[in-house]
C-alpha positions in Angstrom: -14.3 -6.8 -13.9 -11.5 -5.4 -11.9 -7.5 -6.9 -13.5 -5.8 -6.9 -10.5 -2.2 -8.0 -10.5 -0.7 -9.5 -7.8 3.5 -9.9 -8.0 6.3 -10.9 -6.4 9.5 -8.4 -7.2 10.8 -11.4 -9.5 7.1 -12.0 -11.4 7.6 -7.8 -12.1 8.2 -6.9 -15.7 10.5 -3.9 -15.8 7.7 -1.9 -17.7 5.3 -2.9 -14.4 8.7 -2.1 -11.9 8.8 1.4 -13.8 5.4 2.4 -13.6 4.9 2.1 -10.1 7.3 3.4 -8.8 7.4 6.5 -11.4 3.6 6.7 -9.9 4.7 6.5 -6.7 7.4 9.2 -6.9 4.6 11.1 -8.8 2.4 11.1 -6.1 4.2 10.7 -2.9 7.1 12.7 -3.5 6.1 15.3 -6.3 2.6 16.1 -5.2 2.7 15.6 -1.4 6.6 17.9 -2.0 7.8 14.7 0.5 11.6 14.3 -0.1 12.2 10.6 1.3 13.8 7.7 0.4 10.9 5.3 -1.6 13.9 3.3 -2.8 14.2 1.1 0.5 15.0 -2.6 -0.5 11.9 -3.6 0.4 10.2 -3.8 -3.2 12.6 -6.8 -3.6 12.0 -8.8 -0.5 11.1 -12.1 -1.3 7.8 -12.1 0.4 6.7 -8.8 -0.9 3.6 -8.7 -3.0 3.3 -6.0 -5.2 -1.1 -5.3 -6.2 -1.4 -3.1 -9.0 -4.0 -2.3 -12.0 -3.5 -1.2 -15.1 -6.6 1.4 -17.0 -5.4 0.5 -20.9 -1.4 1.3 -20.5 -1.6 3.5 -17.3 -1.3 2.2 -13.8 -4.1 3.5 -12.0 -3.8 1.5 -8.7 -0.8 0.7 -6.4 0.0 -1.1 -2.5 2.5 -3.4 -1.3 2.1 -6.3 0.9 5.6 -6.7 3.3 5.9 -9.4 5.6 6.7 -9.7 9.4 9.9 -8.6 10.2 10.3 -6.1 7.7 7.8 -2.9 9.0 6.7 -4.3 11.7 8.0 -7.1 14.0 4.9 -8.9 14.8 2.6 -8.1 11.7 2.6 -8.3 8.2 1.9 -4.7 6.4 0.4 -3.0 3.5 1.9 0.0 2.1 2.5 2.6 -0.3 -1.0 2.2 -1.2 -2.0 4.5 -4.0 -4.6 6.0 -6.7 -3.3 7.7 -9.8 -4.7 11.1 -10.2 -6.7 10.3 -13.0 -8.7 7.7 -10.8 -9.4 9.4 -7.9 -13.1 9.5 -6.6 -14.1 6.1 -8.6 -14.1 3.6 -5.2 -11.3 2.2 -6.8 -9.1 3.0 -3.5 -11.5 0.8 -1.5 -11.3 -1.8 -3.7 -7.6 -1.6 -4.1 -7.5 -2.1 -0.2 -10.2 -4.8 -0.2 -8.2 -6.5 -2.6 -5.0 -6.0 -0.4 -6.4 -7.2 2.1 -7.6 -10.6 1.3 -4.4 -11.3 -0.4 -2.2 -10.3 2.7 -4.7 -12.8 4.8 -4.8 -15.7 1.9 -1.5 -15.2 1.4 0.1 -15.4 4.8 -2.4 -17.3 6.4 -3.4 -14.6 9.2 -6.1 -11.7 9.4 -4.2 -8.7 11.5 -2.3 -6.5 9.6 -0.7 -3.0 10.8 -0.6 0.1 8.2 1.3 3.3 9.3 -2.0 5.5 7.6 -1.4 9.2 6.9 -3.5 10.6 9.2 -5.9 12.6 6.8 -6.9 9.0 5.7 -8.4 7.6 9.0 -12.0 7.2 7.9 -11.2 5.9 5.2 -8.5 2.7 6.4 -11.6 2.8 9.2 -14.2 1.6 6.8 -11.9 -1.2 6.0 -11.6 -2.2 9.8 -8.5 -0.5 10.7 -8.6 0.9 14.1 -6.0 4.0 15.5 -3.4 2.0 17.6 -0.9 5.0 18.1 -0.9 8.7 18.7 0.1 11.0 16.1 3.4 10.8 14.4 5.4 12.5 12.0 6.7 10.2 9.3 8.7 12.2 6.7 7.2 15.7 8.2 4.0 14.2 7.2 1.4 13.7 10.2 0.7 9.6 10.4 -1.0 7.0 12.6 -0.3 3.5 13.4 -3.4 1.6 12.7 -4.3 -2.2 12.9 -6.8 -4.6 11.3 -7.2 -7.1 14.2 -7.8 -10.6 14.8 -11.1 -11.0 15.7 
């Protein structure tokens, strides 16, 4: 049975704060060699939900949840979502996202949701119900698409 932890910044432990982002730095910055700024405040907004999973004491699964306002004018979000190396290939992305998912829609009460995707991972965001809303982009030199879960 999946553990999923679901977190508001001020629920966070600072071991849980730690890991993620270290994991998050690890991945997104040190693998993908993308210098930007993960640090941007909104870890800490008070409507941010934080979805993680621990595999014994290693964080294997990571996304955030943001509200309106904050990406995106009009829709809530889910970002930074992310797989630890070690846990890559086990359908635990798609059930990171599922989970993301329903909690954005329990949680705020609504079912359309916008992702900025990295445009490699199309298909996969796809299977979920996201469709391409924007051309390409480049979002920190790294190609990207706007894609949204609608309302129907």
């Amino acid at each position: 049975m999946m553990n999923w932890q679901i977190k508001s910044f001020e629920q966070l432990t600072t071991n849980e704060l730690y890991d993620f982002l270290k994991l998050r730095i690890d991945v997104f910055v040190v693998e993908q060699t993308c210098y930007y700024p993960d640090l941007d405040d909104l870890d800490r907004h008070p409507q941010t939900l934080h979805v993680f999973q621990y595999s014994g004491d290693n964080i294997v699964a990571y996304l955030r949840i943001l509200p309106k306002g904050t990406t995106y004018q009009e829709y809530n979000s889910i970002g930074r979502v992310i797989i630890a190396d070690s846990a890559r290939g086990t359908g635990l992305g798609h059930d990171l996202l599922k989970t993301g998912i329903a909690t954005c829609q329990a949680h705020f009460n609504e079912r359309a949701i916008k992702i900025s995707a990295q445009e490699h991972l199309a298909k996969f965001y796809g299977r979920h119900g996201f469709k391409q809303v924007t051309e390409m982009y480049l979002e920190d030199d790294i190609p990207h698409i706007g894609m949204l879960l609608s309302e129907n």
